[in-house]
PAZAPA-4460 file (N, C-alpha, C; in steps of 0.05 Angstrom, whole numbers, plus 32768, in hexadecimal, padded with zeros to 4 digits):
% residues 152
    n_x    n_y    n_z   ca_x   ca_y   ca_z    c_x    c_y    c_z   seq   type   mol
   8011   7FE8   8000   8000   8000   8000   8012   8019   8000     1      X     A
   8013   8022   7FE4   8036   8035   7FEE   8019   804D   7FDA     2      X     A
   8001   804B   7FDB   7FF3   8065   7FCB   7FF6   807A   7FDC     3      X     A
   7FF4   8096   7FD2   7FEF   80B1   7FDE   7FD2   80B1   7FE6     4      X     A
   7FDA   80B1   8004   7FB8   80B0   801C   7FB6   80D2   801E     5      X     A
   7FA3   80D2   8011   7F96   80F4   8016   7F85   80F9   8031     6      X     A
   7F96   8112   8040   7F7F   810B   8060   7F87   8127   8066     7      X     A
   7F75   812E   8076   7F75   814D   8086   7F86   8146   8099     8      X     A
   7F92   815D   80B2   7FA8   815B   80BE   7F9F   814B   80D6     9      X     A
   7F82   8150   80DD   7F73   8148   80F0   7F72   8131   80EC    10      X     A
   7F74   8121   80D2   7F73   80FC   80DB   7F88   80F5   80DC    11      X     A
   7FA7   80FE   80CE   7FB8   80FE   80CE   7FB4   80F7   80F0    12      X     A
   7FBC   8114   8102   7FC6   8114   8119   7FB0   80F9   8129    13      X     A
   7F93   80ED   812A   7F89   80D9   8123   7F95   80C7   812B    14      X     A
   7FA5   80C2   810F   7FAB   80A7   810B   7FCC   80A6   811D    15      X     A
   7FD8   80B5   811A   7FF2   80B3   812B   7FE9   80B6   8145    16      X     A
   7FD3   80BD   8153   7FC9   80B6   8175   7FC2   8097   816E    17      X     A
   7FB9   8088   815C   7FB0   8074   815B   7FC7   8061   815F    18      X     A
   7FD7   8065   8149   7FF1   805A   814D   8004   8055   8169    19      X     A
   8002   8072   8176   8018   806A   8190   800F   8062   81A5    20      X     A
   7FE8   8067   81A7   7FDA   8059   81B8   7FDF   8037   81B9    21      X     A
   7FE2   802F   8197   7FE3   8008   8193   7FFF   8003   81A4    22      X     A
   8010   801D   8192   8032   8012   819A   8033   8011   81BC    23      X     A
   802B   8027   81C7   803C   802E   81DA   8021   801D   81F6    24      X     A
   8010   8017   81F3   7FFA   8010   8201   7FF0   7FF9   81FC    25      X     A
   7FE0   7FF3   81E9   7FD4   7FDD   81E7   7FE2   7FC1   81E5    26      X     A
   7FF7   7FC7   81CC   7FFE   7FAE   81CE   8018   7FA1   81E1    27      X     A
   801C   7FB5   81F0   802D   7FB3   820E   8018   7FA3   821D    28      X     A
   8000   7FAD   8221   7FEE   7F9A   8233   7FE7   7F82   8226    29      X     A
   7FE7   7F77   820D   7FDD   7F64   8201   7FF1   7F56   81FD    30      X     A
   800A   7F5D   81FD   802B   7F4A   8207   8026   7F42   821D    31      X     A
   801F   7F57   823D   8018   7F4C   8254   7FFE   7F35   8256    32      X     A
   7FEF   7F30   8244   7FD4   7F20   824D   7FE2   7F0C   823D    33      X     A
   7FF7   7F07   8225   7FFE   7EEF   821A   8011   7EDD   822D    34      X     A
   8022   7EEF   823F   8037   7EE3   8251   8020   7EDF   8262    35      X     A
   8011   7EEB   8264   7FFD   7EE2   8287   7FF2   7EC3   8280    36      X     A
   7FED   7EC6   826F   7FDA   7EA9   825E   7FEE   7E8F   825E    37      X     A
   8003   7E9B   8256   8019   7E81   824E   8028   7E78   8275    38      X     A
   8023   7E85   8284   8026   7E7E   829F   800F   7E6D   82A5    39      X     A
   7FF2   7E6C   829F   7FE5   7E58   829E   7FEB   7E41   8299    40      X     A
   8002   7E3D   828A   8001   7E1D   8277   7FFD   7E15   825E    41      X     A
   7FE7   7E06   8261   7FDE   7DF8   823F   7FD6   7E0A   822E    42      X     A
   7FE5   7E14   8224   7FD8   7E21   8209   7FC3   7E21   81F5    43      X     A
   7FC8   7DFF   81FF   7FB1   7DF7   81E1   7F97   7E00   81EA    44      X     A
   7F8F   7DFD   81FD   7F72   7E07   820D   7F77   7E19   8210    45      X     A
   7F83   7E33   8214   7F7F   7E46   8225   7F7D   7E65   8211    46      X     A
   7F56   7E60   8218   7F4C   7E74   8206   7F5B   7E99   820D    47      X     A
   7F64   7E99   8222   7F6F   7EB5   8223   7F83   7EB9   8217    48      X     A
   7F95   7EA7   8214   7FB0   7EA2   8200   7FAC   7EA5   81E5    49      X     A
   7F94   7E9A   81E0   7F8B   7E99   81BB   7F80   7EB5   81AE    50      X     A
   7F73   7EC3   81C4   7F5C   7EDE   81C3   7F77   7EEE   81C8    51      X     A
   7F85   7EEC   81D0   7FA1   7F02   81D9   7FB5   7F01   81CB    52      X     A
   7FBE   7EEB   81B3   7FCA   7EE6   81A0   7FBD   7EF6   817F    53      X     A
   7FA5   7EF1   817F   7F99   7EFC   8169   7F95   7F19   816C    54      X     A
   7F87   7F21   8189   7F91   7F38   818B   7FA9   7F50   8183    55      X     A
   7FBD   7F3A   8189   7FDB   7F49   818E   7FD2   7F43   815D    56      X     A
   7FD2   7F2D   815F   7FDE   7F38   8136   7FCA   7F45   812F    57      X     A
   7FAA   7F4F   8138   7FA0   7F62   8132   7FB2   7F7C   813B    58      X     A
   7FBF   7F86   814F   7FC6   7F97   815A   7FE2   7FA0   8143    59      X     A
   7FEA   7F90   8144   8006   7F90   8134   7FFB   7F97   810C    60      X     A
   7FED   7F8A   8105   7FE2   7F93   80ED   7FD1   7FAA   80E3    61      X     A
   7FCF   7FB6   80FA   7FBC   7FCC   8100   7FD8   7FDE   8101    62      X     A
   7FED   7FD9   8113   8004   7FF3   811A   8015   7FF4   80F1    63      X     A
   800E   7FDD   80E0   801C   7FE4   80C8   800D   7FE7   80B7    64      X     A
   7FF4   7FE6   80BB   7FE1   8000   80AD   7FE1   8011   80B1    65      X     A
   7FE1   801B   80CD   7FDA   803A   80CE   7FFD   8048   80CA    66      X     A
   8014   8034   80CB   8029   8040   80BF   8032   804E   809D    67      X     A
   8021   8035   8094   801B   8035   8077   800B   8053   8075    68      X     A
   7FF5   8055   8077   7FE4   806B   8076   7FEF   8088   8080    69      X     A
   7FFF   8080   80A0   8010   809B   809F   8028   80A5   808B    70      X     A
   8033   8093   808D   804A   808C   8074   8044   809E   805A    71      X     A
   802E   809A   8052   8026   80A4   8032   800C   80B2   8035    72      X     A
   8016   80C6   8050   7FFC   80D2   804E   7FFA   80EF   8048    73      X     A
   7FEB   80FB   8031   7FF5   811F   802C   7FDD   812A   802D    74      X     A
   7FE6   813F   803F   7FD5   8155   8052   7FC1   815F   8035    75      X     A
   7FA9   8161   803E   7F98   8173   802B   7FA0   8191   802D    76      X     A
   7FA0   819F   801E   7FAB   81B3   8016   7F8D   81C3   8021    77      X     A
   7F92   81D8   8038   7F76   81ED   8040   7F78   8201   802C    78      X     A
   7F85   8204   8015   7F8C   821C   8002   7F62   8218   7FEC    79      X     A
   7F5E   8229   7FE8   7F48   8223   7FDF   7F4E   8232   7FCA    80      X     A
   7F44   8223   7FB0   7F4B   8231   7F9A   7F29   822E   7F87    81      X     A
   7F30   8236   7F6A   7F1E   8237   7F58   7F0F   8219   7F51    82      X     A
   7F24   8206   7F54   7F17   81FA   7F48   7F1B   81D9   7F60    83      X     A
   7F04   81C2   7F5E   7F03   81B2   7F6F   7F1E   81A4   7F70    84      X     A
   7F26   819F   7F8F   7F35   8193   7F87   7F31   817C   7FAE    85      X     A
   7F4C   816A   7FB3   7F40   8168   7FD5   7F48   816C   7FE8    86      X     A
   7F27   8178   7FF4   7F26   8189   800C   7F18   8199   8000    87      X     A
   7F0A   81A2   7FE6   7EFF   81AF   7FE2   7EDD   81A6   7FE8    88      X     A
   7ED1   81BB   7FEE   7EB9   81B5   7FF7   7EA4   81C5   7FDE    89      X     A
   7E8F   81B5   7FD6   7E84   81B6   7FB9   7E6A   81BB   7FB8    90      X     A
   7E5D   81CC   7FB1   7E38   81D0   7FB4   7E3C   81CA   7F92    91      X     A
   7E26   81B0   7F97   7E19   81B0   7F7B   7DF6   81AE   7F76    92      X     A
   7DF1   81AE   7F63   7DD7   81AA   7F58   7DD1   819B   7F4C    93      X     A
   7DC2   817E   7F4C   7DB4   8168   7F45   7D9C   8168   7F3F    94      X     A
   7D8A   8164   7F21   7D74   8162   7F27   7D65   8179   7F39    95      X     A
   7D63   818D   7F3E   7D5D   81A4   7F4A   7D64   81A8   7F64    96      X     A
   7D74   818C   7F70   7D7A   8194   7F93   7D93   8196   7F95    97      X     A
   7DA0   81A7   7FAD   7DB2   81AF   7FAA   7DC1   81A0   7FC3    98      X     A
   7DD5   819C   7FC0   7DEA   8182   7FCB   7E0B   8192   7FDC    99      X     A
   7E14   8184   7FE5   7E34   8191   7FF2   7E3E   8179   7FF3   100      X     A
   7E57   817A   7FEB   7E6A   8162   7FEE   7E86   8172   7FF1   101      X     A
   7E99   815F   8008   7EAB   816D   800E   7EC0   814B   8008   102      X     A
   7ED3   815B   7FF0   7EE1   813B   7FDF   7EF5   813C   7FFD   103      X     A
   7EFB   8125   7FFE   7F0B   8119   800F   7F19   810B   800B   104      X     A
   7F2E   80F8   8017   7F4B   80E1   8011   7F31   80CD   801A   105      X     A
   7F3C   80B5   8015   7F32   8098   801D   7F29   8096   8039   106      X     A
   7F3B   8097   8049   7F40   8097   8066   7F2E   80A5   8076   107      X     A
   7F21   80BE   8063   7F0C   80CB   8076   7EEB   80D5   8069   108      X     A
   7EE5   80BA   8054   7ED3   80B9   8045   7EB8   80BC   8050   109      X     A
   7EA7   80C3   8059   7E8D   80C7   806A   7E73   80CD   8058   110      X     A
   7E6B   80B8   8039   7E60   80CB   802F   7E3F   80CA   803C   111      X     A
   7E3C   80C6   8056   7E1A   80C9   805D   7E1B   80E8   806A   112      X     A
   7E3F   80EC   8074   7E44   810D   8079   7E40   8120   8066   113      X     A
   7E47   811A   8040   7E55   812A   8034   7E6C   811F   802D   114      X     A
   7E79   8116   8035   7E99   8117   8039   7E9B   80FF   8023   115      X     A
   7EA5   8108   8009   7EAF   80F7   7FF6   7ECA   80EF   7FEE   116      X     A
   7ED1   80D0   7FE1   7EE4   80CE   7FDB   7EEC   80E0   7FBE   117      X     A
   7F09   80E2   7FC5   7F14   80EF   7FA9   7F21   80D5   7F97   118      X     A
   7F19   80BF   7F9D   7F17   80AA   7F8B   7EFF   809A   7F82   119      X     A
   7EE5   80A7   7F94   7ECF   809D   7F8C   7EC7   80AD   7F6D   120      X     A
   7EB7   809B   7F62   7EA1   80A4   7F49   7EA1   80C1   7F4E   121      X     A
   7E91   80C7   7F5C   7E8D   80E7   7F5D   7EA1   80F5   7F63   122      X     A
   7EB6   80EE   7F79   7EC3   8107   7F86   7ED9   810A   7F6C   123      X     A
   7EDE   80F3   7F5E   7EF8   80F5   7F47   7EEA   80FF   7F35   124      X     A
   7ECC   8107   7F2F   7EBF   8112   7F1D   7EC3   8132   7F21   125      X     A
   7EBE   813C   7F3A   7EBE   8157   7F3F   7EDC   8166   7F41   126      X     A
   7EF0   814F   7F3C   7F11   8159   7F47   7F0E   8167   7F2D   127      X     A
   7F26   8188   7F35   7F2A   8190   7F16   7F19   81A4   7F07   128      X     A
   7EFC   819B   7F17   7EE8   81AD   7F0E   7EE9   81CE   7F12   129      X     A
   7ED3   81E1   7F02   7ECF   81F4   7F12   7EAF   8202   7F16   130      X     A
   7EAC   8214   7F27   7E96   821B   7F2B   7E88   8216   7F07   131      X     A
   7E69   8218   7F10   7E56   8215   7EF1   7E61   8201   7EDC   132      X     A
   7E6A   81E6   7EE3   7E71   81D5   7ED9   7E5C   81C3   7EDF   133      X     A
   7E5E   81B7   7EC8   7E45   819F   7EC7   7E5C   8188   7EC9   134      X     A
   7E58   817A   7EDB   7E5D   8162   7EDB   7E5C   8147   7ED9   135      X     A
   7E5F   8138   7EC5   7E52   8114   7EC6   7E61   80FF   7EDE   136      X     A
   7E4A   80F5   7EE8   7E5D   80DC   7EF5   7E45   80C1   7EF0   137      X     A
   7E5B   80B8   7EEE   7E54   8093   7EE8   7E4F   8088   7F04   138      X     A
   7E33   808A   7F10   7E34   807E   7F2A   7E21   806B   7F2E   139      X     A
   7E25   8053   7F42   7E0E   803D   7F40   7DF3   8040   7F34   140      X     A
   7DEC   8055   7F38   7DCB   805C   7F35   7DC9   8068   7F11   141      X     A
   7DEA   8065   7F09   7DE4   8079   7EED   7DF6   808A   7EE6   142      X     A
   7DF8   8094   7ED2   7E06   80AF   7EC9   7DEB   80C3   7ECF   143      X     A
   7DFE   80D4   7EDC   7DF4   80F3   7EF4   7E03   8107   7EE9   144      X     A
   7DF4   8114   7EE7   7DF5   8133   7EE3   7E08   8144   7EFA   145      X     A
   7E10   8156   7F04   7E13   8162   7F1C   7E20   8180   7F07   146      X     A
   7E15   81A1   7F18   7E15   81AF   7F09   7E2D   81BD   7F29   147      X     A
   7E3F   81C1   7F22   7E54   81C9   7F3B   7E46   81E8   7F3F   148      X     A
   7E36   81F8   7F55   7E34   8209   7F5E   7E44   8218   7F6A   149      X     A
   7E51   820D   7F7B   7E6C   821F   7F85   7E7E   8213   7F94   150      X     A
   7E96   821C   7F9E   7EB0   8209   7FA4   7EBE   8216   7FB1   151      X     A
   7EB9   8208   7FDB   7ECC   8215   7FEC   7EE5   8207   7FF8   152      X     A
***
């Protein structure tokens, strides 16, 4: 996973609390519950040993994701310009109702918020754009119209 993760500073900083919380906390205690378990004995039975093992390679596969994601991750740009781009936040017009979508990186996709991917159908439809642009997108329901109203 070596792609460029698009994210505001706020998930960014996020995901690095996430990170030193696994490193420096969790899976210190989930080392302690695997040695506690293996002072029990039989392994083969001993469901706290099995639940504290899977734990720990959830824990550990989780710390080189969110390294991955920090790794290759570039700040959205707050510069607001003419034309959509992400982080830009988008009023459009569909069909006579009027809509907001604010394109977003992968990582912080929310679209029941608004909050679109800039690799989804739509949000890669509106990249680029500018105000009074009609726009097509190819989306489950169909090729859609969207008429770009304005761009903050």
């Amino acid at each position: 996973m070596d792609d460029i993760q698009y994210m505001s500073q706020p998930k960014l900083n996020a995901l690095k609390k996430e990170l030193d919380e696994l490193k420096e906390v969790k899976i210190i205690a989930i080392a302690k519950r695997i040695d506690e378990a293996k002072q029990m004995g039989d392994l083969s039975e001993n469901a706290e040993y099995h639940a504290a093992r899977d734990e720990m390679s959830w824990a550990k596969s989780r710390v080189i994701e969110l390294e991955n994601l920090i790794n290759n991750a570039e700040i959205i740009s707050e510069e607001k310009g003419s034309r959509v781009q992400i982080g830009s936040t988008v009023r459009v017009k569909m069909n006579g109702k009027e809509k907001e979508y604010t394109i977003v990186g992968a990582q912080e996709a929310d679209p029941l918020s608004g909050k679109i991917s800039n690799e989804s159908p739509l949000g890669s439809a509106f990249l680029g754009r500018s105000k009074n642009d009609e726009v097509q997108a190819t989306l489950p329901a169909g090729v859609q119209v969207y008429k770009i109203v304005d761009i903050k």
